[in-house]
N, CA and C atoms as an extended XYZ file, in Angstrom:
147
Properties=species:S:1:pos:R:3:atomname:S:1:resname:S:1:resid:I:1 pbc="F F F"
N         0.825       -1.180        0.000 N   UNK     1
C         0.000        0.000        0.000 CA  UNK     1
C         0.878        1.255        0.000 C   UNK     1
N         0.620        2.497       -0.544 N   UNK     2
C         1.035        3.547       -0.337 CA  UNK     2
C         0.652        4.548        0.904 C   UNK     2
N         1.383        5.248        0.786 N   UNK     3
C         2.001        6.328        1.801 CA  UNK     3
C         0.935        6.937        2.382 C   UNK     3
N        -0.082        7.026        3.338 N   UNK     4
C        -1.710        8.001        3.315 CA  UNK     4
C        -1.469        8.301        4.642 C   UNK     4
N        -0.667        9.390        4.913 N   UNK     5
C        -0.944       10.073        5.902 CA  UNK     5
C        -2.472       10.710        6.498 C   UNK     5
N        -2.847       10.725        7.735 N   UNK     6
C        -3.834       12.207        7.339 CA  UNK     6
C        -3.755       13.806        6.751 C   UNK     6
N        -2.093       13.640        7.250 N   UNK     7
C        -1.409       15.247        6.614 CA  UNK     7
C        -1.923       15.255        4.842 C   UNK     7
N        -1.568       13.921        4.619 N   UNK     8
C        -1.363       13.825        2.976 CA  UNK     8
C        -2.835       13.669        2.230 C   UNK     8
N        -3.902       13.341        3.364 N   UNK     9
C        -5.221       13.460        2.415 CA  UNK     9
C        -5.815       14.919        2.646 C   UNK     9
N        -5.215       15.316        3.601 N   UNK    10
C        -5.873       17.052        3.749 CA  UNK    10
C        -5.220       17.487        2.685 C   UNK    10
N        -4.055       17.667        2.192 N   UNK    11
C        -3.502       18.300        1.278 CA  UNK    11
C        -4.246       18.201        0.011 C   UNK    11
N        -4.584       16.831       -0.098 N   UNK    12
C        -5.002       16.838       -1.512 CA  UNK    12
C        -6.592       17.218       -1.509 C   UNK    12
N        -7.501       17.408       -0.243 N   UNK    13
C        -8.492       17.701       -0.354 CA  UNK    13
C        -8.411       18.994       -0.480 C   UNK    13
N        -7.545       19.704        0.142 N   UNK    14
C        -7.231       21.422       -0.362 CA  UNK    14
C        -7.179       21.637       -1.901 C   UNK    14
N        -6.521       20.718       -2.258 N   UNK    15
C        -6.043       21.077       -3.911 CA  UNK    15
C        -7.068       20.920       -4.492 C   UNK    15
N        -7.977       19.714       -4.150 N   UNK    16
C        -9.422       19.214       -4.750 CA  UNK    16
C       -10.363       20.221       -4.930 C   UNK    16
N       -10.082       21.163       -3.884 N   UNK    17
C       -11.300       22.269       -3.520 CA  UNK    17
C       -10.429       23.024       -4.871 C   UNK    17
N        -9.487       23.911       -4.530 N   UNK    18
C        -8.963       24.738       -5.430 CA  UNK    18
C        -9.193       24.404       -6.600 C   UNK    18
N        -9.368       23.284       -7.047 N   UNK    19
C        -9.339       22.931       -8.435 CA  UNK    19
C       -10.579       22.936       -9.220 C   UNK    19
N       -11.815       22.725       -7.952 N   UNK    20
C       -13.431       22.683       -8.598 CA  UNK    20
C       -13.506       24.260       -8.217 C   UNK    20
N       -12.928       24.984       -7.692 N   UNK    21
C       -13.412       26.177       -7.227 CA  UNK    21
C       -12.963       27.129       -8.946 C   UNK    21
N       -11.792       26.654       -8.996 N   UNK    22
C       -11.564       27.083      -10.232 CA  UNK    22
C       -12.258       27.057      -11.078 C   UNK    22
N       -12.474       25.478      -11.689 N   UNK    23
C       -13.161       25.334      -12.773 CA  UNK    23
C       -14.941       26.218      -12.454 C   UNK    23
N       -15.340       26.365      -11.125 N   UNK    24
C       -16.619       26.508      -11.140 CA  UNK    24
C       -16.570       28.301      -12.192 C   UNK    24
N       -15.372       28.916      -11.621 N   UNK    25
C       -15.315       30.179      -11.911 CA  UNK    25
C       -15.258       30.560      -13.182 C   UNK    25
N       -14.312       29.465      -13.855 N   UNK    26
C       -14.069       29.346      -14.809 CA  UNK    26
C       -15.257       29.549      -16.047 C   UNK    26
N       -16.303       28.602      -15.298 N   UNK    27
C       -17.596       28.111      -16.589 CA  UNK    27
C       -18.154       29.324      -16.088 C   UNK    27
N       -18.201       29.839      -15.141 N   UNK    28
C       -19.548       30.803      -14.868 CA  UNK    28
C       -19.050       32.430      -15.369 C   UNK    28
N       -17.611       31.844      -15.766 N   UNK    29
C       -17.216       33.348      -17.169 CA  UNK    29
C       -17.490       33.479      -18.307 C   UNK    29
N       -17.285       31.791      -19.078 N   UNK    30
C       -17.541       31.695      -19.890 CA  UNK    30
C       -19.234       31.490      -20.501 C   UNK    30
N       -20.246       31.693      -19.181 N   UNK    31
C       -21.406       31.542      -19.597 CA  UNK    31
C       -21.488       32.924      -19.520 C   UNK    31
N       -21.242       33.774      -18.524 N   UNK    32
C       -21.089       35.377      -18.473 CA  UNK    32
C       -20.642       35.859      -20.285 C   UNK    32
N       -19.831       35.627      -20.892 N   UNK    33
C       -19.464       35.623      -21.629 CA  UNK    33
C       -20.372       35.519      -23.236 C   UNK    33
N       -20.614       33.956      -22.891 N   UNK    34
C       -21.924       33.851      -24.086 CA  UNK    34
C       -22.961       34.349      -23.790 C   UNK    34
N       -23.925       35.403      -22.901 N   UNK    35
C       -25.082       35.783      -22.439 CA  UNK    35
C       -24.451       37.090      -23.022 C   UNK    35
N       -23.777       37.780      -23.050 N   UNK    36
C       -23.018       39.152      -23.331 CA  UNK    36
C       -22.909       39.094      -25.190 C   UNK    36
N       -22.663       37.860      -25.482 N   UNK    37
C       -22.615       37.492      -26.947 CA  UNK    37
C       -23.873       37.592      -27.871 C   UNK    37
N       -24.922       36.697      -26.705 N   UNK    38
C       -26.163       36.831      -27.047 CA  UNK    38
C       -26.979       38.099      -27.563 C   UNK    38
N       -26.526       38.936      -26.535 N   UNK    39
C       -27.345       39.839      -26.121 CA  UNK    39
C       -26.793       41.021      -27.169 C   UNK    39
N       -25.738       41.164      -27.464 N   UNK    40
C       -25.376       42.017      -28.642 CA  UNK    40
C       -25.662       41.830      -29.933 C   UNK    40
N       -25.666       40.358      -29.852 N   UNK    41
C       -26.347       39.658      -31.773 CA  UNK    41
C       -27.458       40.496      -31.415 C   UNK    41
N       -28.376       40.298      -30.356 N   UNK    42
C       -30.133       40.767      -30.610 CA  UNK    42
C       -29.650       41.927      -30.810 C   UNK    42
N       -29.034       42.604      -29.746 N   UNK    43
C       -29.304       44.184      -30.070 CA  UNK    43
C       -29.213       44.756      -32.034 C   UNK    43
N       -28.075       44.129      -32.112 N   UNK    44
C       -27.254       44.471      -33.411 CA  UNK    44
C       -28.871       44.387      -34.667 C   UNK    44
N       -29.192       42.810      -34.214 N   UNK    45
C       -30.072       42.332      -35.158 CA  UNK    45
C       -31.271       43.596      -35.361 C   UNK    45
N       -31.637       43.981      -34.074 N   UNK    46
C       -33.103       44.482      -33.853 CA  UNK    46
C       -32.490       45.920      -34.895 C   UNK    46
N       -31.591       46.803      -34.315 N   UNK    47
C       -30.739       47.646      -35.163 CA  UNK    47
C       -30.759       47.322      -36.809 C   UNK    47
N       -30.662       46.319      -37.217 N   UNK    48
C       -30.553       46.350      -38.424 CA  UNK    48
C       -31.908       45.652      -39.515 C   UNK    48
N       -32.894       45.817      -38.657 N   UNK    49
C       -34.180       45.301      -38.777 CA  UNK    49
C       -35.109       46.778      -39.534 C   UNK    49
């Protein structure tokens, strides 16, 4: 068996967090992002209507 401290599973549950915390931030830019995309096609569209 390998090495499993308790030191060594806190660590990686820290990193675990950091890593979904990231990605959560991550998607919720890139949906920020396409809603901002959206929303300028309409404008543009209605503009050129």
């Amino acid at each position: 068996m390998g090495y499993c401290s308790p030191e060594y599973l806190k660590v990686v549950n820290e990193q675990e967090e950091k890593v979904n915390q990231n990605d959560n931030h991550t998607l919720s830019l890139l949906i920020k992002i396409i809603i901002i995309l959206i929303k300028i096609g309409a404008i543009s569209v209605a503009f050129l209507m």
